[in-house]
C-alpha positions as CSV (number, residue, x, y, z in Angstrom):
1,X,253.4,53.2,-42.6
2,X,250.1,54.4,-42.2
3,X,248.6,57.4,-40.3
4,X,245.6,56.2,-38.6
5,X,242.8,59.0,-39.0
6,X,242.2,61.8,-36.1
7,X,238.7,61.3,-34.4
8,X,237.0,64.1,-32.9
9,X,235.7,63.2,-29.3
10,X,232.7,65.7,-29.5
11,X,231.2,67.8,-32.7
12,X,233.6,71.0,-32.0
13,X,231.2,74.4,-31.9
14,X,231.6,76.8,-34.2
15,X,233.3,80.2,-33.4
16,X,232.0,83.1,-34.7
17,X,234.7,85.7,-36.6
18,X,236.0,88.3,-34.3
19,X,236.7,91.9,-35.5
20,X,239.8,92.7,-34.4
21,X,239.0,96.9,-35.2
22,X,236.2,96.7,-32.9
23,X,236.3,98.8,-30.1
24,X,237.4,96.8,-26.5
25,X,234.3,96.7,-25.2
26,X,232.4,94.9,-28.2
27,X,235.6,92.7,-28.5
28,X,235.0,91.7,-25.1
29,X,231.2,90.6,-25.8
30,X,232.3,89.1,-29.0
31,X,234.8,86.6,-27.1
32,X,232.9,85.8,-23.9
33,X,230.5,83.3,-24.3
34,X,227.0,83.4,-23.0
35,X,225.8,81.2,-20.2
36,X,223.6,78.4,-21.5
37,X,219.7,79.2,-20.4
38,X,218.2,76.2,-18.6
39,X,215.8,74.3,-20.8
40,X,212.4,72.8,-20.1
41,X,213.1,69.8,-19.1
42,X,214.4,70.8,-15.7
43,X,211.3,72.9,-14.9
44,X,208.7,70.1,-15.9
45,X,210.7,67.5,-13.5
46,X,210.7,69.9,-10.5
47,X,206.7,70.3,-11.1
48,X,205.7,67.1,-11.3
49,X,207.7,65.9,-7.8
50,X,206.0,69.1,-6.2
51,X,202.4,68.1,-7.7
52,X,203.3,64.5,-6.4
53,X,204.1,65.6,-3.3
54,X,200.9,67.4,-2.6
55,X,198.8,64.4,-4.1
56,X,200.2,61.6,-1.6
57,X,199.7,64.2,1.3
58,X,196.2,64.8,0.3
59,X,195.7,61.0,-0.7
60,X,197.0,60.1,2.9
61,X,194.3,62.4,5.1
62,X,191.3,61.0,2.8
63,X,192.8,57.6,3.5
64,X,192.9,58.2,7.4
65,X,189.1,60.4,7.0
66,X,187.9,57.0,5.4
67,X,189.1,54.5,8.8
68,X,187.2,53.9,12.4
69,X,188.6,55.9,15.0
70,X,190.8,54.1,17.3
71,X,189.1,53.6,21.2
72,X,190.9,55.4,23.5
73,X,191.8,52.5,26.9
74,X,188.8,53.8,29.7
75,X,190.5,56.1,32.5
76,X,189.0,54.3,35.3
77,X,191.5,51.9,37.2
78,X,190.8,48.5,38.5
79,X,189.5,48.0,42.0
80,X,191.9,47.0,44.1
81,X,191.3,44.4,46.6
82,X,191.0,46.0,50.3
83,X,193.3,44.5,53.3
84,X,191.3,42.1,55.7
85,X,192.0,42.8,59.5
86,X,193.1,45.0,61.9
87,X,195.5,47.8,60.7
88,X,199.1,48.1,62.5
89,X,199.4,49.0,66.0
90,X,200.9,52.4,66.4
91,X,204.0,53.2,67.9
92,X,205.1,52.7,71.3
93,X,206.7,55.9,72.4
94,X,210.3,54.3,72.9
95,X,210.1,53.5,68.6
96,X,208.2,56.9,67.9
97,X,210.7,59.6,68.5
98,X,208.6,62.6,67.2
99,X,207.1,61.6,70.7
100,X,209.7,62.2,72.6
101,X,210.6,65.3,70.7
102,X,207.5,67.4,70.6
103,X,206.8,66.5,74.2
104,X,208.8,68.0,76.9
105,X,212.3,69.2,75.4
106,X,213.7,69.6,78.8
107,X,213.2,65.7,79.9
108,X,215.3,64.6,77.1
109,X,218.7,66.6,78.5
110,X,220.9,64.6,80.6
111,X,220.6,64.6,84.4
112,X,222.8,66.6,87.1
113,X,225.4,63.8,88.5
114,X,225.1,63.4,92.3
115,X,227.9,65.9,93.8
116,X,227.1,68.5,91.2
117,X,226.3,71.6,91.5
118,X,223.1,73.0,89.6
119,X,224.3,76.4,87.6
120,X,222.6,79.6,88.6
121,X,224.2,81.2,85.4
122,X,222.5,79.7,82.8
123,X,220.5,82.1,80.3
124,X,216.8,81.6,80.3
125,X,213.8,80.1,82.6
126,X,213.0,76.7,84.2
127,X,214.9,74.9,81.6
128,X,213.6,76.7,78.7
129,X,215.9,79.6,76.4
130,X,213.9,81.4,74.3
131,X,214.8,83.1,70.9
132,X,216.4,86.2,71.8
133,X,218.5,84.4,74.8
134,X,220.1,82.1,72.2
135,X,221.1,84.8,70.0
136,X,222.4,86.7,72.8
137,X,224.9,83.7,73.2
138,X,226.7,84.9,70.1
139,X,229.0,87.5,69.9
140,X,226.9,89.4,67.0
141,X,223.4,88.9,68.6
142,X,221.5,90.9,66.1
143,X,222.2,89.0,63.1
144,X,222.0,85.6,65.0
145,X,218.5,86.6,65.7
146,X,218.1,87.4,61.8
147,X,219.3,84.0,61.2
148,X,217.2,82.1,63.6
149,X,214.0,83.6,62.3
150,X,215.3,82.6,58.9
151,X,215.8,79.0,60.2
152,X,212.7,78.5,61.6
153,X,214.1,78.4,65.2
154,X,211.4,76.8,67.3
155,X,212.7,76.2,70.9
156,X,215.4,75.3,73.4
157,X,215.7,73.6,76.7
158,X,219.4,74.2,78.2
159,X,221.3,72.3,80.9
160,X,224.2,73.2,82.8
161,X,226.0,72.3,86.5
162,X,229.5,72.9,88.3
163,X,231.5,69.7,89.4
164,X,234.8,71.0,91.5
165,X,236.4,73.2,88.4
166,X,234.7,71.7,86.1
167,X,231.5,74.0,84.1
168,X,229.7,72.3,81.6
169,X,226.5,73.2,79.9
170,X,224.0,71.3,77.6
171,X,221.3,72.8,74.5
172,X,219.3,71.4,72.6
173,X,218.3,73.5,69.6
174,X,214.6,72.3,67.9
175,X,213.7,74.0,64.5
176,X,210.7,73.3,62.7
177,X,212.1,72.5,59.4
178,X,209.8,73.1,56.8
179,X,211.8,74.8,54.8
180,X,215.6,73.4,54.7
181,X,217.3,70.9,57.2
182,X,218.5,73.6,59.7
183,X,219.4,71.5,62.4
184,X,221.7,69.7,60.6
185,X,222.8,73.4,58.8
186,X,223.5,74.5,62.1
187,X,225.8,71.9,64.0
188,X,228.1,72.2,60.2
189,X,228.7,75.4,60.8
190,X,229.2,75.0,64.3
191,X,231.3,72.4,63.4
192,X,233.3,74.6,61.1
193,X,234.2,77.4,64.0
194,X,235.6,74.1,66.1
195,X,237.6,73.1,63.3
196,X,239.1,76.6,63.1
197,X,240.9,77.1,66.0
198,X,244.4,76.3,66.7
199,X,245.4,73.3,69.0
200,X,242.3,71.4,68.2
201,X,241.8,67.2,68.5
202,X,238.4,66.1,67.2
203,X,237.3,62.8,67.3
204,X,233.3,61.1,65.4
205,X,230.8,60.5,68.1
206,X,229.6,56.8,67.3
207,X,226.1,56.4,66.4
208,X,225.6,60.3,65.3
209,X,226.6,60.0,61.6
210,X,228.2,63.5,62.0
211,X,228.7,64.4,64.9
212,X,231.9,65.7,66.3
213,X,233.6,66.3,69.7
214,X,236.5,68.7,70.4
215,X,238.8,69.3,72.8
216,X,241.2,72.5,72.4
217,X,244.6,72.0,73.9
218,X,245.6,75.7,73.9
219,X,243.8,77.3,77.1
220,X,242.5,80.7,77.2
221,X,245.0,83.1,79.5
222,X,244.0,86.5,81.0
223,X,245.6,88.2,83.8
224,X,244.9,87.8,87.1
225,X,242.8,84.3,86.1
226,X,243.6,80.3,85.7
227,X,243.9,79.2,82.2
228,X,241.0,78.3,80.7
229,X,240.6,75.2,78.9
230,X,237.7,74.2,77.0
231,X,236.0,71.4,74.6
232,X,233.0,70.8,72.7
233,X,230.6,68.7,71.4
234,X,228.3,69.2,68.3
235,X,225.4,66.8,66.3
236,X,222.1,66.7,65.0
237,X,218.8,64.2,64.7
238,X,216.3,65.0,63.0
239,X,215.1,68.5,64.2
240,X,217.4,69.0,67.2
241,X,220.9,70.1,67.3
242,X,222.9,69.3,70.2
243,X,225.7,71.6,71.9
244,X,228.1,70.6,75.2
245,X,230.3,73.0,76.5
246,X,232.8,72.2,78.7
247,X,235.5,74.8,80.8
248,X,238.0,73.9,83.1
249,X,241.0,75.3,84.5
250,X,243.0,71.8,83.7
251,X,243.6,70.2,80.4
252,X,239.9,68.1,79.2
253,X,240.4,64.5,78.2
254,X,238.9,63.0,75.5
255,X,237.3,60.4,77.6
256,X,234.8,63.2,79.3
257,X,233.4,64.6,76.4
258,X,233.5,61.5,74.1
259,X,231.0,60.2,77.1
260,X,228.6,63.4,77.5
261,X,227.9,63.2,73.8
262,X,227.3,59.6,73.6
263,X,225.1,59.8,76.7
264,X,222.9,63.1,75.2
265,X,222.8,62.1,72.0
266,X,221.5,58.5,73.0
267,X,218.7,60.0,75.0
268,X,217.1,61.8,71.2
């Protein structure tokens, strides 16, 4: 049987003689091969895409250089054909309510029923509460005044009567609003100090978005004085925030200041 020849798969490099008495360092150079330098050919390639590069780039702006320049479209616009006849009719005050609300304030606050009795304890003059009286509603007046300059406060027109045990009183808070929506600000947080007390029904006045009346079922109690009960009623529109107190020394139905704040908030 016949051996078939070994081929070789590559020409095998020659290996230079070692010298085993050599010292370690020269043995070390002696057996580690050198890295292969790179050759020519690499180089030239690498050139000739960087010389191409440069060539196309400069080829492209004479090309551009050599063509008309594009028009630009003309700025001016079309005329536009005018509207023939007379212009709309402006609103009637009953569809306008900026006119309601930057007329009298005080007109738009609901009337003393017959039998009632007109308070002499309301804060302010003629209908009107200014700034400072407002904030001296609060139990913090100084920084309620702070806050009401901030907001852009504008005006207020109150309200208020006596009906057997029954004391109620009506405001309507205008800001001017050119800043942030404060009326609407204000009745949420008003809204908020409702919500927080204890024994508290609340119910969405219709037609006000967010409005809100409450009625606290827990009466106030100090010696020597009839329980006091209370409820209140609390939205916005557009610039005006609306408030309705309501005391008594009996329990307040729903019914009563459902009513008040559909009735004020109708008449905005």
């Amino acid at each position: 049987m016949e051996v078939p020849e070994e081929v070789a798969d590559a020409p095998v490099a020659p290996v230079a003689p070692v010298d085993a008495l050599a010292p370690p360092a020269q043995l070390a150079a002696q057996v580690t091969p050198r890295r292969r330098r790179r050759g020519r050919t690499a180089l030239l390639i690498v050139g000739a895409a960087v010389l191409g590069l440069v060539a196309g780039t400069c080829g492209g702006y004479l090309v551009q250089a050599d063509r008309e320049p594009t028009k630009l479209p003309s700025l001016s616009q079309p005329t536009l054909p005018q509207a023939k006849g007379k212009g709309p009719e402006p609103l009637s005050a009953a569809q306008d309510r900026r006119v309601k609300t930057d007329g009298d304030l005080r007109k738009l606050l609901l009337k003393k029923p017959g039998g009632a009795k007109k308070a002499d304890w309301l804060a302010g003059s003629d209908g009107w509460m200014d700034l400072a009286g407002y904030a001296d509603m609060y139990e913090k007046p100084d920084e309620i005044f702070g806050d009401l300059v901030g907001d852009e406060f504008r005006r207020a027109a109150v309200t208020g009567w006596e009906s057997g045990t029954t004391t109620l009183e009506i405001r309507l808070i205008q800001y001017r609003q050119e800043e942030s929506p404060a009326a609407a600000d204000a009745v949420e947080n008003s809204q908020y100090w409702a919500e927080d007390k204890d024994a508290t029904d609340s119910w969405t006045v219709p037609g006000t978005g967010s409005g809100m009346a409450y009625v606290h079922t827990d009466p106030e109690t100090e010696a020597g004085y009839l329980p006091l009960y209370s409820a209140e009623a609390h939205a916005w529109r557009g610039d005006i925030a609306m408030e309705i107190w309501i005391y008594d020394t009996k329990p307040i139905s729903k019914k009563k200041i459902m009513d008040l704040a559909e009735r004020q908030m109708e008449r905005l």
